[in-house]
C-alpha positions, 0 to 999 in steps of 0.5 A, a space after each residue: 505513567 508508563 507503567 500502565 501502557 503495554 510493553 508491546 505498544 512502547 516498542 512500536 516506531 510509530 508509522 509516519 505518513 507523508 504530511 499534507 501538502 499544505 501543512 509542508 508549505 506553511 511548515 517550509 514557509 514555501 513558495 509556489 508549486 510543491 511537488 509531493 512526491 512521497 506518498 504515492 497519490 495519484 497525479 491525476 487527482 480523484 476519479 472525476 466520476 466519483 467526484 460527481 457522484 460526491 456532488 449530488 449527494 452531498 445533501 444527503 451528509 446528515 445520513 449515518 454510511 450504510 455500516 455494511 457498504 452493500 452496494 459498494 460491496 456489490 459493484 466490487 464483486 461484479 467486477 471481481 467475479 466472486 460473492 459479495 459475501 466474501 468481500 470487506 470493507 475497511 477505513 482504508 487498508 491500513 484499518 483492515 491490516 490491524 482488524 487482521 492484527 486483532 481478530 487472528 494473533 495472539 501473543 507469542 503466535 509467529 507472523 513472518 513478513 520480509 524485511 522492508 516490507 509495508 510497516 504497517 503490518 509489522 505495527 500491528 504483529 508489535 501492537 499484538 506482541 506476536 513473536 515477529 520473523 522479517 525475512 531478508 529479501 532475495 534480489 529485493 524480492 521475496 524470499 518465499 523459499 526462506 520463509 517457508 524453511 522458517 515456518 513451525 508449528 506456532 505460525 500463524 500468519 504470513 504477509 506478503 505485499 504484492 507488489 512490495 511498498 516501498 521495494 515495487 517488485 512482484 511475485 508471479 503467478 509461479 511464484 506465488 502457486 509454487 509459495 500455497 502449495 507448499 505452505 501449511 493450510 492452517 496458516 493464514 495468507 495476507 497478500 496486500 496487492 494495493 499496487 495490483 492495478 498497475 503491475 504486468 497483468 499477464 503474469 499477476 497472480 490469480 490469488 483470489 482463485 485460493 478464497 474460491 478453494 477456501 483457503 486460508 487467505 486474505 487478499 487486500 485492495 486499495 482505492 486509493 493507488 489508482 482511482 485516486 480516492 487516498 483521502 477518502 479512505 477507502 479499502 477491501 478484502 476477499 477472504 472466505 466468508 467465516 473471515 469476513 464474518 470475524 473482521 466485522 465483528 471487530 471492526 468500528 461502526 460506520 468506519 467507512 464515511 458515505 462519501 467514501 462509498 459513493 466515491 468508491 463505487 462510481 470510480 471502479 468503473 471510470 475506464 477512462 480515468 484508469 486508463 489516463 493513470 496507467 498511461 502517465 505512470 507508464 511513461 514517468 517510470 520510463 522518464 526517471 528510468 533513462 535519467 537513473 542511467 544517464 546518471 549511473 544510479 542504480 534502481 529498482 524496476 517498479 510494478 508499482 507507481 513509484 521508484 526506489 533509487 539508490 543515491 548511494 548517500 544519506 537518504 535522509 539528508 537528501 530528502 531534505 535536500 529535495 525539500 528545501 528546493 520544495 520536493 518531497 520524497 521518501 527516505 527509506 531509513 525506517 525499511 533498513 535502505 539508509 541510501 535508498 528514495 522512493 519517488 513517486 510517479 507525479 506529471 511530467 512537470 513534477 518528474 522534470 523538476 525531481 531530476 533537475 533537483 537529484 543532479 543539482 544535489 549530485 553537482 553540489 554534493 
């Protein structure tokens, strides 16, 4: 049988997504609250305005989505300033990262992206049998200059998650202007920014300024971070309209559920239920920060909603640790950080309760 399967698809480490809550219950035959903290959800749980707006429609479920999500893609360019005619959108990002895979690599073309970098986007240069460079980081940052000494006349692709998943470091704006003006116009740009709402805004980079000038870039957004929405599978893109045109043409009919696109569009606009996330995440990071230093543990200062903490052990057998005590959080074994977690930021409750479990291990251990 493996004779008729792809090379390429063989080598692939399949991704591993955290499991559903109850699934990890019934799994674990836990007791009580379980605290969930691998995958980087909302605490606060769905915008309650795109909770509302699923209600009254929820009649209309015999409808087929609107294949090109017009109004969504509407309210997305209203908020971002730029043509709705630059705009995609995708089952999530992960659907936009492989329609990116099949419409722009051909085999053998280079895709860079740094090590530890979101695993999706290596995935889809493996499924594309693409000749894959994974740059090292620098200071658990970005090599730009690196990748840049690399890059040759057959690169046709670089990736860029900003802020990184699962490291939560940023580029800045320096960074990133200094990056495009060195870099090759016929090279493509990908900047993931799925954790863009909750970096230091001063000093994000402007990356959509670089569709307006038609450059050859991608940038990819998420509803699933910040409005809460991760099981309605919601993401976009901005890239110049030529792209736009080539992932559509690529991309499966009605991927992107009605609900979903209601949800989306109500929960772009809920103030109130962004500024309650930023708020919580904000004083969580400070919380797992002083704790690390109490307990000389060294980590990583996050621009994300999550911290990647180095245990300085095994990570996966502490997360198991962690999850016989029912908290779950991520081992980075599969990004190359065999000692490092990534802990999302939950409520307080859970933030409390994923410390007093870290020095009940470091007691015991």
């Amino acid at each position: 049988m493996k004779k008729l399967i792809r090379d390429s698809i063989l080598r692939i480490q399949q991704y591993e997504p955290g499991m559903p809550a109850e699934v990890l219950k019934g799994e674990l035959s836990l007791k009580g609250e379980l605290s969930k903290l691998a995958s980087n959800e909302n605490p606060l749980g769905p915008s309650p305005l795109a909770i509302e707006a699923i209600k009254k429609s929820l009649a209309e479920g015999n409808l087929y989505p609107d294949n090109s999500s017009i109004q969504l893609r509407e309210r997305i360019a209203q908020s971002l300033g730029i043509p709705d005619q630059n705009l995609g959108v995708g089952n999530g990002t992960t659907e936009l990262i492989f329609l990116i895979g099949v419409v722009f690599l051909n085999p053998g073309e280079t895709f860079f992206m740094s090590e530890s970098s979101f695993i999706m986007a290596k995935i889809v240069a493996q499924i594309m049998d693409c000749n894959l460079i994974e740059v090292p980081l620098k200071d658990y940052r970005h090599d730009l200059d690196a990748i840049l000494k690399k890059v040759s006349n057959d690169t046709k692709l670089v990736y860029l998650d900003n802020p990184m998943n699962p490291i939560g470091t940023m580029l800045s704006q320096q960074d990133v202007s200094r990056f495009m003006e060195r870099i090759p116009e016929d090279v493509i740009v990908v900047f993931d920014e799925a954790y863009f709402e909750y970096a230091d805004k001063e000093n994000f980079p402007d990356t959509l300024r670089f569709i307006q000038e038609r450059r050859n870039v991608i940038v990819l957004r998420t509803f699933s971070k910040m409005y809460g929405l991760a099981g309605f599978r919601v993401g976009y893109c901005a890239a110049p309209e030529e792209f736009i045109d080539a992932l559509n043409r690529a991309r499966p009919p009605f991927s992107v559920n009605r609900f979903a696109q209601i949800a989306a569009a109500e929960a772009l606009n809920d103030e109130v239920h962004i500024k309650k996330t930023r708020e919580i995440t904000q004083s969580g990071k400070r919380f797992l920060y002083e704790n690390f230093e109490r307990m000389s543990l060294f980590y990583i200062p996050s621009e994300t909603n999550f911290v990647t903490v180095d245990v300085k052990a095994d990570a996966q057998k502490k997360a198991d640790e962690f999850k016989k005590r029912s908290v779950i959080v991520r081992p980075l074994t599969v990004y190359g950080k065999p000692t490092f977690l990534r802990v999302t930021i939950g409520t307080p409750e859970q933030n409390r309760k994923f410390i007093e479990v870290l020095k009940q291990i470091e007691v015991n251990n």
